[in-house]
N, C-alpha and C positions, 0 to 999 in steps of 0.2 A: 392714171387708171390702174396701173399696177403694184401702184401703194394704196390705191384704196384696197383692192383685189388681198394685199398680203396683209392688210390689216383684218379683212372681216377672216381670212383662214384663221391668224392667228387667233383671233375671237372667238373662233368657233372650235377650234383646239382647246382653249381655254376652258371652254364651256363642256366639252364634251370629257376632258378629262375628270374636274370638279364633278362631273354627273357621277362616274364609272366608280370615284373613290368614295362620294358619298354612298353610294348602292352598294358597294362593297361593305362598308364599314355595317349598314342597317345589316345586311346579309348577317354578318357576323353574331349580332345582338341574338337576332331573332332564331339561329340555330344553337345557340349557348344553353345547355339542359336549363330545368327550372329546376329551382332550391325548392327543400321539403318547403320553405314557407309559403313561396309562390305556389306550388303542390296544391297545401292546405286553403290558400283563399283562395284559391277557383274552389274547390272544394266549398267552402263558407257562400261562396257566392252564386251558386246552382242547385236547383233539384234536379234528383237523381235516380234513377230508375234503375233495379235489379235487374240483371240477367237472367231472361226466363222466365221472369215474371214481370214485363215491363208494365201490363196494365193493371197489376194487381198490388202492386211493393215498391214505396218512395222512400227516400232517404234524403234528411238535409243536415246538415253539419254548422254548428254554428257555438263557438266559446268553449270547443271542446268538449261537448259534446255531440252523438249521434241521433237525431230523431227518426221515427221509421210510421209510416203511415200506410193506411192499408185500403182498396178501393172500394167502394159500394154502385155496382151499377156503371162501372167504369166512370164513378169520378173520383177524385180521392177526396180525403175527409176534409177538413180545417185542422182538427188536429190530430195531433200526433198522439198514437197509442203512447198509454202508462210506461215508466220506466223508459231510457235512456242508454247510450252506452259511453262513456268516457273516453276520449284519446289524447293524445299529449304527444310532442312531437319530441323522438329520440333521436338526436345526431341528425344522419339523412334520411330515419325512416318514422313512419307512423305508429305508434303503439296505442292497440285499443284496449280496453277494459270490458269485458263481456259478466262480467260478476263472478264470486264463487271462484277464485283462482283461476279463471279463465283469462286471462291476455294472453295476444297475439301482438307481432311487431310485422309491418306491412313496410315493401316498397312497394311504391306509388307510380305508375307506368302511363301516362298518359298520350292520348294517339287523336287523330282525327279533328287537328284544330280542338284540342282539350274538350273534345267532346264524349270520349271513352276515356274509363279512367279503370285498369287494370289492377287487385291487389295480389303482391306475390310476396308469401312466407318460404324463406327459407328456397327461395329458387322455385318455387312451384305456386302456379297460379290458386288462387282459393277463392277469388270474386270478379266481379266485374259491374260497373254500374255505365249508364248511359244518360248523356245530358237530357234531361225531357227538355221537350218543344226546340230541339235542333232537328238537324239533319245527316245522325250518325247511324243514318240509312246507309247513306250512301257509302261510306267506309266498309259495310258488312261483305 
C-alpha cells in the first residue's frame, strides 16, 4: 500500500510541477511588449472609434493606409470619406502622412486587452482610438 501511496505522490509531483513550468513559460509570452508589427495588425484587424467622438468618427487601417468614416443617424456609412492618410512603420514607431508636409511619427501604446489604443508624439499623447463593438467601457 505504501508503494502504491509513494507512487501516485510522485505522480502528482510530476504533474503539478509540468503544470507550474508550463503556466510560467505562457506567463512570460503573454507579458512580452508587442512589436510595431504586431501594433500595426491589431490595428488592420479592427474598427476604431475616436475619442470623443465615438458615435460620430471610425477609423480603419488597412495596406498602409488610414480610412476615416463619419456617422449619419448614428450608423456609420459603408464607406469611407474621399482621400486617405498614409502610414509606414518606422523602427518601433508609426509614421503617418497627413498631406502638405504634414507627418507625424506615433508610439503606439496599447491597454485593455488591445482594446484602447493610445498615440503619443514625442512623449505627449495626441489621440486615442477605441475598439468598436468591445468592451473598453469597462477599462474607462
Amino acid at each position: 500500500m505504501k508503494n502504491k501511496t509513494n507512487k501516485v505522490l510522485g505522480l502528482l509531483l510530476f504533474i503539478s510541477a509540468f503544470v507550474f513550468v508550463g503556466c510560467e513559460d505562457d506567463a512570460t509570452d503573454f507579458d512580452r511588449p508587442l512589436t510595431i508589427t504586431e501594433k500595426v495588425a491589431i490595428l488592420e484587424s479592427q474598427e476604431w472609434l475616436l475619442k470623443g467622438f465615438e458615435e460620430s468618427v471610425m477609423h480603419t487601417f488597412s495596406n498602409g493606409e488610414r480610412f476615416t468614416y463619419y456617422a449619419v443617424n448614428n450608423e456609420f456609412t459603408e464607406d469611407a470619406i474621399p482621400g486617405t492618410e498614409d502610414y509606414t512603420i518606422s523602427g518601433d514607431l508609426l509614421t503617418m502622412d497627413f498631406h502638405f508636409g504634414n507627418v507625424k511619427t506615433y508610439e503606439l501604446v496599447f491597454s485593455c486587452n488591445n482594446t484602447i489604443v493610445e498615440f503619443y508624439s514625442a512623449g505627449i499623447l495626441q489621440s486615442t482610438l477605441y475598439q468598436r463593438n468591445s468592451n473598453y467601457q469597462s477599462c474607462l
